[in-house]
N, C-alpha and C positions, 0 to 999 in steps of 0.2 A: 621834394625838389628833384627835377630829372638832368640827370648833366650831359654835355654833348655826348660823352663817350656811351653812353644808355642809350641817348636818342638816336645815336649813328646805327649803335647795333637792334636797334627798335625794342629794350629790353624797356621794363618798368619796374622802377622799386618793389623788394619783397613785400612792401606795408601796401604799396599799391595794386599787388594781384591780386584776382577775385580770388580767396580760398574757394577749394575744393572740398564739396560735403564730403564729409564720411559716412562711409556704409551702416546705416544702424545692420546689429546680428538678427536684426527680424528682416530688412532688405536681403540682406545675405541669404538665406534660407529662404525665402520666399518663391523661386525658381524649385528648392528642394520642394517645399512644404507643399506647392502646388501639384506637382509631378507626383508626389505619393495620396493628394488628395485623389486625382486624376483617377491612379492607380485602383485605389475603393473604389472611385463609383463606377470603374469598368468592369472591375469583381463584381460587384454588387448585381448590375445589370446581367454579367454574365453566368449568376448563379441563378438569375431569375429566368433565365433563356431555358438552362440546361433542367433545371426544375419541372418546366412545366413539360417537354419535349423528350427529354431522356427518363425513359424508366427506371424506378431502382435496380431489378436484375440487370437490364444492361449495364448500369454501373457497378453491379459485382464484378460484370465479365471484362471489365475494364481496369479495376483493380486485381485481380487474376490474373490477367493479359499482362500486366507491367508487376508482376513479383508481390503484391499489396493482398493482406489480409481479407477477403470478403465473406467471411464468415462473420462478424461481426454483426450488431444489431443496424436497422436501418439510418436510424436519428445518427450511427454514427459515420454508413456509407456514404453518406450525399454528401457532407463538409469533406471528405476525403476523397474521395472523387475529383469534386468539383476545384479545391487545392491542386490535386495534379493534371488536372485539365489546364487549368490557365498558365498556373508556374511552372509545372513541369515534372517530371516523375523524380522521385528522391532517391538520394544513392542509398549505398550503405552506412553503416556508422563508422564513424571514424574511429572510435575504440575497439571495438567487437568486432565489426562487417557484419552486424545482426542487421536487422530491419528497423526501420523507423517509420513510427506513425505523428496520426498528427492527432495531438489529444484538444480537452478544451483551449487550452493558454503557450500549448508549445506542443515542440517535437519531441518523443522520446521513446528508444532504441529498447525493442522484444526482444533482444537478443541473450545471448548468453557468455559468461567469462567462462563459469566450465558446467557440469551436473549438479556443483553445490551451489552456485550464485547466477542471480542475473545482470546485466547490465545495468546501469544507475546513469548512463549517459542521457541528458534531457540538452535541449538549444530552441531557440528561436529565427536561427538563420540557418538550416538545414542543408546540407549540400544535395547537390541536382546533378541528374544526370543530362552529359551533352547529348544527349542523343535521342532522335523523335518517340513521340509515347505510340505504343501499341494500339490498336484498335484492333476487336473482333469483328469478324464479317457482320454480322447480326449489326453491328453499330456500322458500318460501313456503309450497310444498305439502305441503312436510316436516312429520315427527311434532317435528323441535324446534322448527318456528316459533311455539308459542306461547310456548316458553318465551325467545326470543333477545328476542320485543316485548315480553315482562312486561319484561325488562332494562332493556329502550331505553325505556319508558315510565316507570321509576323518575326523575327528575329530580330534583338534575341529578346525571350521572352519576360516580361514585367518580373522585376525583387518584391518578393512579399514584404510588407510593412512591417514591422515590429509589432507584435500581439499585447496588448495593452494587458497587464496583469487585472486578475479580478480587485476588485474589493474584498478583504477579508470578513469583514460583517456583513455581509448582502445580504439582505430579509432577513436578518436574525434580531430579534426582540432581547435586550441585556441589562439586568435589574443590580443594582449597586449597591453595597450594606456596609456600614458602620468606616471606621475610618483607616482609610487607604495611606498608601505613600503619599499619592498624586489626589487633587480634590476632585471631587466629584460631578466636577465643571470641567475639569481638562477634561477628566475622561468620556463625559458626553459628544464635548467637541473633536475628539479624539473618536470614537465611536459612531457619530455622527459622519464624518469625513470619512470616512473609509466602508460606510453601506451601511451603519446600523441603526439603530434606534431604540433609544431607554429610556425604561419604563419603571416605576416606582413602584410598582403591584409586579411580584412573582410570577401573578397570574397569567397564564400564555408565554412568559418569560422563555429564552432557550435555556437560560444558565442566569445565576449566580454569582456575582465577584464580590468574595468578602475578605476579611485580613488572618492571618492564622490566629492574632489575640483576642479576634470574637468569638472564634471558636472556641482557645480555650476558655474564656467566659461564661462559657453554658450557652452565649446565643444569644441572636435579638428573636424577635417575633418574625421576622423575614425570614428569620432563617429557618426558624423550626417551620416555617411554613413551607418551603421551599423542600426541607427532607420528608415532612410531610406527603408532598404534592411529587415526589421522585423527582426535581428539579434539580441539576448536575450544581453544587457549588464548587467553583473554582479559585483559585489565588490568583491575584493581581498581576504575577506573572503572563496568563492568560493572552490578555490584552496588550501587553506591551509585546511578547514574541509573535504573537499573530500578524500586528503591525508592521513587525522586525521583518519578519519572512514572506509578508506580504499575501498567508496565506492563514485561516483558521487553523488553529491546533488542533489534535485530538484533547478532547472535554477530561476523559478520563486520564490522561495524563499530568493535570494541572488539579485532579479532584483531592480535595482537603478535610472531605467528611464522610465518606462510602464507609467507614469504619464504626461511623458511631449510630448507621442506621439498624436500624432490626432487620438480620439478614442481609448487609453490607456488599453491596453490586461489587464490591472488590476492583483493584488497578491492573488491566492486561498487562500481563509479561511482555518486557520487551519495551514500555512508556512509560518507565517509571521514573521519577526526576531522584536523583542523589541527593538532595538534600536533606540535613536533618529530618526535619518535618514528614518527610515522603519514606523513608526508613521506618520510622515509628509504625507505620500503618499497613508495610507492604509485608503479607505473605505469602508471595505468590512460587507456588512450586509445585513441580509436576509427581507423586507420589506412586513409586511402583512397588507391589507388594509380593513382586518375584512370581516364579512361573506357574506355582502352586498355589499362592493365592487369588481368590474371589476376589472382586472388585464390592468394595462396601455400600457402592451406589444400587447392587443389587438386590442387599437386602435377605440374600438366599445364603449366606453362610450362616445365619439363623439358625437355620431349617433344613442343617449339614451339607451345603449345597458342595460339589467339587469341581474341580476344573477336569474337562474330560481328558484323561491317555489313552491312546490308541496305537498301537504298534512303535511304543517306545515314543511317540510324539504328545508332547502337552498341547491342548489347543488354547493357546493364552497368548497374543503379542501385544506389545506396544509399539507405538511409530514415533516419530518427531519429524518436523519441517522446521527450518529456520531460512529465512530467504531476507536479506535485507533490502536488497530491491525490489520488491515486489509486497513490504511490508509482512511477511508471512511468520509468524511464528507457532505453529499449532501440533497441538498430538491427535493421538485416535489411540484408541485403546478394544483390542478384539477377543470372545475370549467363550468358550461351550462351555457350561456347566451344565454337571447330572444333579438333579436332587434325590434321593431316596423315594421309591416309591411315587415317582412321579417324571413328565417330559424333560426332554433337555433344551435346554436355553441358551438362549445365541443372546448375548449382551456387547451392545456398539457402544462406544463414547467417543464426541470428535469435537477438537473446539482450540479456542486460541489456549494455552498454557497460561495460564496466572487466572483465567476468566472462566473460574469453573460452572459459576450461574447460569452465563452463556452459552454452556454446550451442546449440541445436539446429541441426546442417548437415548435407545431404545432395549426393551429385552422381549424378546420375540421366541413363543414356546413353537417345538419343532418336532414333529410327529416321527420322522424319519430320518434315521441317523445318516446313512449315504448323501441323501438332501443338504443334510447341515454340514458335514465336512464337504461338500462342493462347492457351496455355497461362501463357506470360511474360507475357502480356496482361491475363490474368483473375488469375495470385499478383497482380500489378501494382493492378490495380483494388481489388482484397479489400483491401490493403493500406494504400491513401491516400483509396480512394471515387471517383477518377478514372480517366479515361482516359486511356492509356499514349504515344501516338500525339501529342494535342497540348499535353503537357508535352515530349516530345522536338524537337518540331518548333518549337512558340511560347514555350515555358514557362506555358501557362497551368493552372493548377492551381489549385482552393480547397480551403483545407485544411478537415479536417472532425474533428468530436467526439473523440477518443482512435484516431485513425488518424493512422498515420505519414505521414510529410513526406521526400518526396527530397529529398538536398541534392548541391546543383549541383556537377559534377566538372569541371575541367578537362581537355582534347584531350590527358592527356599519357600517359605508363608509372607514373613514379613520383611521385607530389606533396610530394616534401620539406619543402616550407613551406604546406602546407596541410591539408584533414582537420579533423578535432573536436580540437581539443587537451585538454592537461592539466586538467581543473576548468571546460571550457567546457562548461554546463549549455544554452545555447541551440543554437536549431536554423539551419543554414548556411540562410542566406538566399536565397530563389530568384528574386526581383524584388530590380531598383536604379532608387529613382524620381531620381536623380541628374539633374543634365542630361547630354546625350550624349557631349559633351568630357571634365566632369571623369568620367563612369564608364570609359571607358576609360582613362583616365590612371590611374584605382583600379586597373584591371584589369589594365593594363601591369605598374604600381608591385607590385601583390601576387600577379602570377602567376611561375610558376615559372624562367623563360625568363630573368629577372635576377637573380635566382641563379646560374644554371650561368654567365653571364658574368663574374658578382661571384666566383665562384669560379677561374674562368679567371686 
């Protein structure tokens, strides 16, 4: 009912106004959603221009031209390139002021905290720089340079998308054994939904997920098939942190039987899980046998083999790298032996620490002794950035960028209580600013010499 005083002022009962729709949040975002569909398919097009018109080297000198990596391989110039053609050149990092590249699924910063570390800064919304991207002459003179300035001169220039994370399973084939936390059904659907596909035969399998109480069991038939076939068996864990982080594990991280195979692939240092179960199994340690001893890999202490001295210098070092950004944990081990009545021998070993299967070693006989100490000189230098000479004689060495670090060996054969131990991630120390009394009192107390007496 409308009463005069409504109808004077021409108003209408609330029950009587048309409601007003509400915005569904798919209306809402549909102006957004469209603008960044937009967005791709003018990338898309515009990769397909620069593709077929701009050559790879011209996109080196273009990544050059604006501060960017172009040493790099090709599959990875053209996406980087073609990124800062459209969007724009990237600044620095905002941590560091290292450099930023653009990897498969995001941004992430080359740069460095100091000599011992790298950067760990990664993002998906990278900062830009305000200011026009560079062009070389060579690209200048080109038939696509009008078209890259039409780009650059549109203002201001398109926000990259948000990069859709991968799939953690993608092409990976994943065979399932005996009984889990979760059944065998989640995890399919679970496996399924995020890129993979399982399979009930081992065979072509990437991996293995079984429980730790099969293993201690003895094992079903899948499984002895699987150690059989070198096929990684992993814990349940696997699957649900891959999920978590949106990214594949490392295999050997999650491995729950490298121990009970004959000749056991062993867990890289540095991936080993804390828990009970991954204790029992892990012995991962880097073994130094001091400055005088042969390395056992060689086999020539047999057959009285020695480490060469020469003018008061033992040719024997060892290195370490630990880089957590960068994933790096590894040694290298360098080192002349004379054998009686026969050549000298240059023996290398370089590899991740804990993963000694995986190493690379060679021992290489050596006609000529000048040859082989220059030689030892220059692996030496490649290796740390320094000179071989007075690190042995002063210990002065600076460490440098993702280059190994000698760690200091004791005058002895065997160093029982010393070496990289168990879980020690840092690198042996090669300077003590101690004062002079207590460092040797250090050095007394923790070199090897009180041992064999504590032993006596």
């Amino acid at each position: 009912m409308v009463t005069r005083k409504q109808k004077a002022e021409g108003k209408a009962p609330e029950s009587e106004q048309s409601p007003k729709k509400a915005k569904t949040e798919g209306e809402n975002d549909q102006t957004t959603e469209k603008s960044t569909a937009d967005i791709k398919a003018e990338f898309e097009k515009f990769c397909k221009e620069t593709s077929e018109h701009l050559p790879i080297e011209q996109m080196r000198k273009i990544l050059e031209a604006n501060g960017q990596d172009s040493t790099c391989s090709d599959d990875a110039v053209v996406p980087r390139c073609q990124d800062m053609l459209f969007y724009g050149p990237l600044d620095k990092c905002v941590i560091c002021g290292g450099t930023l590249e653009l990897s498969d699924i995001n941004y992430s910063c080359k740069g460095f905290y100091s000599e011992w570390s790298t950067c760990t800064y990664t993002t998906l919304d990278p900062p830009r720089k305000d200011e026009p991207l560079k062009l070389p002459e060579s690209v200048e003179e080109s038939a696509i340079a009008d078209f890259l300035k039409k780009h650059q001169d549109s203002k201001p220039l398109p926000q990259r998308a948000s990069v859709s994370a991968k799939k953690p399973f993608k092409g990976m084939m994943i065979s399932l054994s005996g009984r889990l936390r979760r059944t065998h059904q989640f995890w399919k659907s679970k496996i399924e939904k995020h890129g993979g596909k399982v399979t009930n035969s081992v065979i072509g399998a990437t991996c293995l997920v079984a429980s730790p109480a099969e293993r201690d069991r003895g094992g079903s038939l899948k499984l002895a098939e699987a150690l059989e076939r070198g096929i990684p068996v992993v814990r349940e864990a696997w699957l649900s942190d891959s999920i978590e982080k949106k990214e594949a594990q490392p295999l050997d991280v999650y491995d729950m039987a490298s121990d009970i195979v004959v000749a056991g692939r062993g867990i890289p240092f540095g991936k080993q899980d804390e828990s009970e179960e991954a204790l029992e199994t892990i012995t991962a340690e880097l073994k130094i046998y001091g400055k005088r001893g042969v390395h056992k890999d060689t086999k020539l202490q047999n057959e009285g083999g020695q480490i060469l001295e020469k003018d008061g210098i033992l040719y024997n070092c060892a290195f370490a790298v630990c880089d957590a950004g960068r994933q790096v944990n590894d040694f290298c081990i360098m080192q002349l032996i004379t054998v009686p009545e026969k050549t000298l021998n240059m023996y290398y070993k370089r590899g991740r620490i804990g993963d000694d299967a995986r190493a690379e070693q060679r021992l290489e006989e050596w006609d000529n002794l000048n040859n082989a100490l220059k030689e030892f000189s220059k692996q030496f230098e490649g290796l740390t950035g320094n000179e071989f000479e007075p690190w042995e004689r002063e210990k002065k060495i600076q460490k440098k960028a993702q280059k190994f670090f000698p760690v200091d060996m004791d005058d002895g054969v065997e160093v029982r209580h010393g070496g990289l131990g168990l879980r020690q991630l840092g690198i042996a120390a090669a300077h003590c600013k101690l004062e002079p009394k207590v460092a040797n009192f250090m050095k007394v107390l923790c070199g090897q010499e009180i041992y064999r007496w504590e032993a006596i």
